[in-house]
N, C-alpha and C positions, 0 to 999 in steps of 0.2 A: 498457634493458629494464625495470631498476626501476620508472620514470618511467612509463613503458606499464604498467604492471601499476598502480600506485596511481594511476593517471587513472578504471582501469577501475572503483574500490571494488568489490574480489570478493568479500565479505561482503556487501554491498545486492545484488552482481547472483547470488550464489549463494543466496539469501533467494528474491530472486524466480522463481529456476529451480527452488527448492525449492517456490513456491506451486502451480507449476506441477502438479508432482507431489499434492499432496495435490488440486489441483484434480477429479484423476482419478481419483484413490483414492476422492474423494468421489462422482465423476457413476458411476462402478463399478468397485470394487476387484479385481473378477473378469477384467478387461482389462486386467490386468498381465500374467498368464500369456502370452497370445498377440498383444500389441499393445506390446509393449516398446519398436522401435524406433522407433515414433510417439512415445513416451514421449521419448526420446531426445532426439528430432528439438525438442519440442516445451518439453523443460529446455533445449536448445539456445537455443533462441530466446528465451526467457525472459531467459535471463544475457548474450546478446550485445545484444539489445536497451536492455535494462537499465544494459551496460555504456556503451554507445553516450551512452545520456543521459546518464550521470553523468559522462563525456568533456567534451560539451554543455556543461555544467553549468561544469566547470571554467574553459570556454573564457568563457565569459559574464562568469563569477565572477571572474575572472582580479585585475583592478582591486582591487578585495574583499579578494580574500584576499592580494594582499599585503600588506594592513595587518592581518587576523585571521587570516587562516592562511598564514603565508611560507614552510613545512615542503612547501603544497602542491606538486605535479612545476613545473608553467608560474613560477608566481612564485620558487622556490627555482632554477629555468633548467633543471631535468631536464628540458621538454620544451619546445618554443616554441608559440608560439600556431597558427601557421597547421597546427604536424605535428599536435597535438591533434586541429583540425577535422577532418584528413584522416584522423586514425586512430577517428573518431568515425565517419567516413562511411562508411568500411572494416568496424565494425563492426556497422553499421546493415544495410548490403550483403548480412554473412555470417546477419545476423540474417531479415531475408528471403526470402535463399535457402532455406534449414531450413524456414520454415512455408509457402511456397511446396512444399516436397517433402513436407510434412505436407499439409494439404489448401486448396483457397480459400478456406473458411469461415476459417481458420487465417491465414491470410494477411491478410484484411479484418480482424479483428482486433488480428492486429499490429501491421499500420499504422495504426489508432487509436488503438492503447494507444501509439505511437509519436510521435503527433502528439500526444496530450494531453501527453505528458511531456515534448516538446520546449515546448509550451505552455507549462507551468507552469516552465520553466528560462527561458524567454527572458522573458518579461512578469509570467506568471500568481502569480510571489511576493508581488508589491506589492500586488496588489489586495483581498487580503483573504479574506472570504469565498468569492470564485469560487474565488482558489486554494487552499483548503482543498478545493473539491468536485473541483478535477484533483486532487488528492493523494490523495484517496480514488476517484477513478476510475483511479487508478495505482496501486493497494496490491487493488483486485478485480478488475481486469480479465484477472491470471494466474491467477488461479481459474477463471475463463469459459474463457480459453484451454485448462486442465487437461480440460475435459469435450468444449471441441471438438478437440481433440487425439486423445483415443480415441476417442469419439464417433461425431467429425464434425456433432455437436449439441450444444444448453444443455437440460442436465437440469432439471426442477423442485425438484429437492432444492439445487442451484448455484443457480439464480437467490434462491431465499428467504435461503439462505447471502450470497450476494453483498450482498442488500440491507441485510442485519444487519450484515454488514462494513461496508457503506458508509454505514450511518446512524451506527454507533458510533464509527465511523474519524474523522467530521466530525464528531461531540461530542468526540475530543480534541484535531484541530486547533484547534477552538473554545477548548477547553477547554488549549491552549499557549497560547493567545493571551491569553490573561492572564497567562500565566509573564513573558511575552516585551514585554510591553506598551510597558514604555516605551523597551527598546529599538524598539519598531516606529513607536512614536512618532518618536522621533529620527529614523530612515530613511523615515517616511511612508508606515510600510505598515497600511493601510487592514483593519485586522483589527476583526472586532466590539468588542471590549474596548476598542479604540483609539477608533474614530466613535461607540461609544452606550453606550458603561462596563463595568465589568468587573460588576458585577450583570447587567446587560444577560443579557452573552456566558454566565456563569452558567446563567442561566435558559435559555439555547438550548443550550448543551453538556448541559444535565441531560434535556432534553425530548429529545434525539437517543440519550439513553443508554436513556430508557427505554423511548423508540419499537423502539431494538431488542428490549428485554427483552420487549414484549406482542406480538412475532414470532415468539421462541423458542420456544415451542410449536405450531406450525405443523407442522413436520416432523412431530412426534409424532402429532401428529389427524390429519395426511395418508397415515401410516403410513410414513412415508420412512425411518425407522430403528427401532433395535431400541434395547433396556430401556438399555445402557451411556448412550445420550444422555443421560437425566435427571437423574442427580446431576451427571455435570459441567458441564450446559447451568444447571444451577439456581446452582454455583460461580460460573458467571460472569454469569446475570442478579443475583444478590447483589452482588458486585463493582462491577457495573453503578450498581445500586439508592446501594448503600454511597457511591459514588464522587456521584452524582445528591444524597444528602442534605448529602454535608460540604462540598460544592460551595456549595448554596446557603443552608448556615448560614455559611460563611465563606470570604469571595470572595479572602482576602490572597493573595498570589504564594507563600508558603507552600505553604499549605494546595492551589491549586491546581495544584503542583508536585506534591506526594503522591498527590492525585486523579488525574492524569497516570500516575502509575507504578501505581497501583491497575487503571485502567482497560488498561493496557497487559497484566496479568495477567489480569485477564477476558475480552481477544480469544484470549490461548493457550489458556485452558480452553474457550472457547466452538469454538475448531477443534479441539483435541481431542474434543469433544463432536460435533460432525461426522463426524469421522477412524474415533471408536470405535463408533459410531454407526450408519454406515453398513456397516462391517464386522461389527459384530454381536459 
């Protein structure tokens, strides 16, 4: 049972049931009151899905991590290979079911946020830049599902959110891919820093940071939220900015390790700015 439980990583797949939640908070906080068990249905789906790839993941990884992580269930023999898959597809299954009983919009969804994440576990790592953009179509696409969960629609104040997530999301893949460089080198994995240098990746991780920051104010002229947005939305375009300049005054693994943890602070403030935002 241990071994079933750290297969699932219930911190990544509780994160994502939590996106889930704010996704809805954001598309209308006021269908909490009387739309609860969608909510449910719809955190449900989130974490089994979730779970499911991160199963995937292991079973892929297997090779791997016996030589870098031999703690993990399959390499350490708490779990074999073929029960992995099985307890993958078991949770994929229950994962279905749930947005299925949420709605079809909810379902189509699913199974694409299902298939990019099987995507990016099975190929999408080595390639580089593609797999940076499943990695951030996997980190927004439980936001989408939060709004069509109550919903049964994508709100305009979600979609402008999604994009900011996923332009800033893909300036810190970029923007690991310098931390990570020469181990990607070593493994041939095809990251900007690795095929056209680590200035290169730089100058694209900075230009994705600030792409989001001249979106941020969008809500606001659109009128999608109230006064609490602006100081913390402005916390995390600073962030943003701050992270975009020491970036590309100084490209070393350093520094773009710090930039990393910087930018990772200006997505919490920039969803709290949503969260508080929308609520008023």
């Amino acid at each position: 049972m241990y071994g079933y439980i750290r297969l699932m990583r219930p911190l990544n797949s509780l994160m994502m049931g939590f996106a889930v939640i704010v996704g809805a908070a954001i598309a209308n906080p006021k269908a909490f009151a009387f739309l609860w068990q969608k909510l449910i249905l719809g955190t449900l789906t989130g974490f089994l899905l979730t779970a499911s790839s991160m199963a995937i993941n292991d079973y892929y990884d297997r090779e791997i991590d016996a030589i870098n992580e031999p703690g993990r269930p399959i390499p350490k023999g708490l779990i074999k290979p073929k029960e992995a898959l099985s307890f993958a597809f078991a949770l994929m299954t229950l994962g279905f079911i749930t947005s299925i009983l949420t709605s079809f919009l909810c379902f189509l969804l699913a199974l694409f946020a299902w298939i990019i994440s099987v995507a990016y576990t099975t190929f999408g790592k080595r390639t580089g830049f593609p797999g940076n953009l499943l990695v951030s179509a996997c980190v927004s696409i439980p936001f989408i599902y939060g709004s069509a969960t109550i919903l049964d629609t994508i709100t305009p104040n979600i979609i402008i959110f999604v994009i900011m997530v996923f332009l800033s999301n893909t300036g810190r893949e970029v923007n690991k891919g310098i931390v990570d460089v020469e181990g990607d080198r070593a493994r041939n994995v095809r990251t900007i820093a690795v095929c056209y240098g680590v200035r290169s990746a730089a100058i694209i991780a900075s230009t994705l940071y600030i792409a989001s920051v001249i979106l941020s104010p969008i809500p606001w002229i659109l009128g999608q939220v109230f006064f609490p947005f602006i100081p913390l939305v402005a916390i995390a375009d600073l962030g943003l900015i701050a992270s975009s300049i020491m970036l590309l005054k100084n490209v070393s693994r350093e520094k773009a390790k710090k930039v990393k943890n910087i930018a990772l602070f200006s997505f919490m403030a920039g969803l709290l700015a949503f969260i508080f935002g929308t609520i008023g």
